[in-house]
N, C-alpha and C positions, 0 to 999 in steps of 0.2 A: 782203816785196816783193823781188824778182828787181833786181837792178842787172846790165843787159849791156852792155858793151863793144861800143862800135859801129867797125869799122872798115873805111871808105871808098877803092877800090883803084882808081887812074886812072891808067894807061901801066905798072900791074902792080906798083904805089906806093902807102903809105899817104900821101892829102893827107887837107888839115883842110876838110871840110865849112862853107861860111861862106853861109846865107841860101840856101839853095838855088840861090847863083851858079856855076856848073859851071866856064866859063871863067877864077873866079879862085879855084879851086882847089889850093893849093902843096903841097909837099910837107911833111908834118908834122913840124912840131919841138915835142918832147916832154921834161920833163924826168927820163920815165921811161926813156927811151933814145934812144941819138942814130938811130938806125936808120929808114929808112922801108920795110923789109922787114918785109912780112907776115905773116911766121912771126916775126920778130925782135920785134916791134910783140905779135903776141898773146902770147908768152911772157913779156914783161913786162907786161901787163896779170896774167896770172895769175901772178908771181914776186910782185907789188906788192902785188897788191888779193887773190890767192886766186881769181880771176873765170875759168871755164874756157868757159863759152857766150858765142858772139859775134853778132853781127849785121853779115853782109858785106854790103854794099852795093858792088858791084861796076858800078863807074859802067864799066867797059868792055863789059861785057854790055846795060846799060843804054842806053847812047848809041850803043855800033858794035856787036852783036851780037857781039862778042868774048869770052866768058866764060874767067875764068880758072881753069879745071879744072885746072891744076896747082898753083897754091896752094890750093884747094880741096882734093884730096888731102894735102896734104905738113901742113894744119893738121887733117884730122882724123886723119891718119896719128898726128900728135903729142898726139891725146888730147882736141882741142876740140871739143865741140857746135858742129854750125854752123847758124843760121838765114841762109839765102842769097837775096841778093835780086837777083836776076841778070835783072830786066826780061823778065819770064815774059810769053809772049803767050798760049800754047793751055797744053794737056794734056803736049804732047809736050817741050816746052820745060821742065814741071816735072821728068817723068821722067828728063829727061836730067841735072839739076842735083841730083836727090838719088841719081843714080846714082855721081852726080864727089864725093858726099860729104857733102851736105847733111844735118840731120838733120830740117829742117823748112825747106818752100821758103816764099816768101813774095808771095802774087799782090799785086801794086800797081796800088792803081788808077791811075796813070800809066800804065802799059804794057798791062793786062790789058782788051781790048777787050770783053769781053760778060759780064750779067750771068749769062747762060744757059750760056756753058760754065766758069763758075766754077762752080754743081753740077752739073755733069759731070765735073769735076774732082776735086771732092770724093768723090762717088761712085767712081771709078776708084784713086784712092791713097788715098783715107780721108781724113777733117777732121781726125783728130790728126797729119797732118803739112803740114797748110795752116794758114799765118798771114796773113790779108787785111790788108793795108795802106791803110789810109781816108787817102791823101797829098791834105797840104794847103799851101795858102799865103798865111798870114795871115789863117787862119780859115776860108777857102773850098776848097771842092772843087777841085783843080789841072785835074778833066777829070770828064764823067761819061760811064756807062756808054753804050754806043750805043745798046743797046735800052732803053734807061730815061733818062723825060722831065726827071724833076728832077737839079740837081747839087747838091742841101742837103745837107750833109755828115751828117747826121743820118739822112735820106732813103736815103742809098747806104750809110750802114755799117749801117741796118735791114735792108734789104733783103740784103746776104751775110750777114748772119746768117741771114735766114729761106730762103737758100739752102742752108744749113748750116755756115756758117762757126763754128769755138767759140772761137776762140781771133784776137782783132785786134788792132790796131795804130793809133793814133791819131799822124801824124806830120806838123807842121806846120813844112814845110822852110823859112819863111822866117824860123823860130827857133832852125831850127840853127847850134853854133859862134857866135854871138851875147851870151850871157849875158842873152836878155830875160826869164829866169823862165818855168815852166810856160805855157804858151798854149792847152791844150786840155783841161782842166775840164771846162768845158762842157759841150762835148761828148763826153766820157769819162761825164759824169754821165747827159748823155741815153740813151747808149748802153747804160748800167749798170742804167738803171731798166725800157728795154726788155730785155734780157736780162741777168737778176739773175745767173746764171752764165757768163757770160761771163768768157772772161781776158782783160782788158784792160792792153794794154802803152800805156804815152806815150812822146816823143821832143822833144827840139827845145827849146830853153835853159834846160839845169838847170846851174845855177848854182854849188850848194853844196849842202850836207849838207842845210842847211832846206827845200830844196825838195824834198829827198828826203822830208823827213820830213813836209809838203803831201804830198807824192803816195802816202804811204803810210795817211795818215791819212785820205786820200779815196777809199778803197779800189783806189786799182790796183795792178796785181801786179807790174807789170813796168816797168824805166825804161830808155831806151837810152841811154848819158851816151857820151860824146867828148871832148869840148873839156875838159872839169871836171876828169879824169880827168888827161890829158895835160899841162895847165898847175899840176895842184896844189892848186886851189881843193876836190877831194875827196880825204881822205887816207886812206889803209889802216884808221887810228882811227873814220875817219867811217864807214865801213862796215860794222867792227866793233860799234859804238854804234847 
């Protein structure tokens, strides 16, 4: 199981992700570096932990169509995988973000209006470089698709898969930076038993090493941690182990 470094960038700054509250978002204090530079921020993740793929969550793309294509460059320039979640609306909006760097963009269901030009998308740049994002909040779908009636979270991350999606993301934002423990099982498991190959990534209050070892033992592949990371509660040994 994948352990990626998740790092969230607002006014061009890593802050700390708390509950999917945007507004009270600060700037990260860590005590793997005082820094809240981006490049500064992932190079100590992978100084610390050995961890070189990240997951940018670029809340200025996200909220003011502002994307930061130049820290985008300057971290893959420096050797990082980037998984980019720059609040993609169409096709053209993916292009442009794995053109700034990306190595895999990441459609969300927050921002991504239609289930119908998600394969279209796929189709155009391939599903090995799309990661669907099934965002939630506290258990629920945060929005559904326009042309699609239900928002059961189950419902909508079936359905991109049977649009071609392989590779998703279970992320229930009003567990991030919180320390509530894993919150999407569930439906990691619904989604697992519909497509037994699926790579399925989680997100959203991992804790500690045991919950790593919950989610690895529950078969998923991938975890996106922050908070755990930054304050200590996972250490280099835990990862190791």
């Amino acid at each position: 199981m994948r352990v990626i470094p998740v790092i969230d960038i607002l006014d061009s700054q890593v802050v700390r992700g708390v509950a999917g509250q945007r507004d009270q978002y600060r700037r990260v204090e860590s005590h793997i570096t005082d820094s809240a530079e981006p490049l500064v921020v992932a190079n100590a993740f992978r100084d610390t932990f050995g961890l070189s793929t990240l997951y940018v969550a670029d809340l200025d793309a996200i909220l003011n169509a502002e994307p930061n294509v130049e820290t985008y460059q300057e971290l893959k320039d420096d050797g990082f995988e980037l998984l980019i979640d720059a609040g993609l609306r169409n096709v053209f909006d993916a292009e442009a973000t794995l053109m700034a760097g990306a190595a895999k963009v990441i459609v969300g269901l927050e921002t991504w209006p239609l289930l119908a030009s998600l394969e279209m998308t796929l189709q155009k740049i391939g599903s090995e470089r799309v990661i669907f994002s099934l965002d939630l909040k506290s258990g629920r779908s945060i929005r559904k698709f326009d042309d699609m009636t239900s928002d059961d979270p189950v419902d909508v991350g079936c359905a991109a898969i049977e649009s071609g999606i392989r590779e998703l993301i279970v992320l229930d934002l009003a567990a991030v930076g919180v320390g509530s423990g894993p919150a999407t099982l569930e439906i990691c498991q619904s989604l697992r038993d519909f497509a037994p190959k699926l790579k399925l990534i989680t997100g959203g209050g991992i804790r500690s090493s045991d919950d790593l070892s919950t989610l690895r033992s529950a078969g998923i592949d991938g975890v996106l941690v922050a908070s755990a990371l930054h304050d200590g509660s996972i250490s280099p040994d835990d990862l190791q182990r």
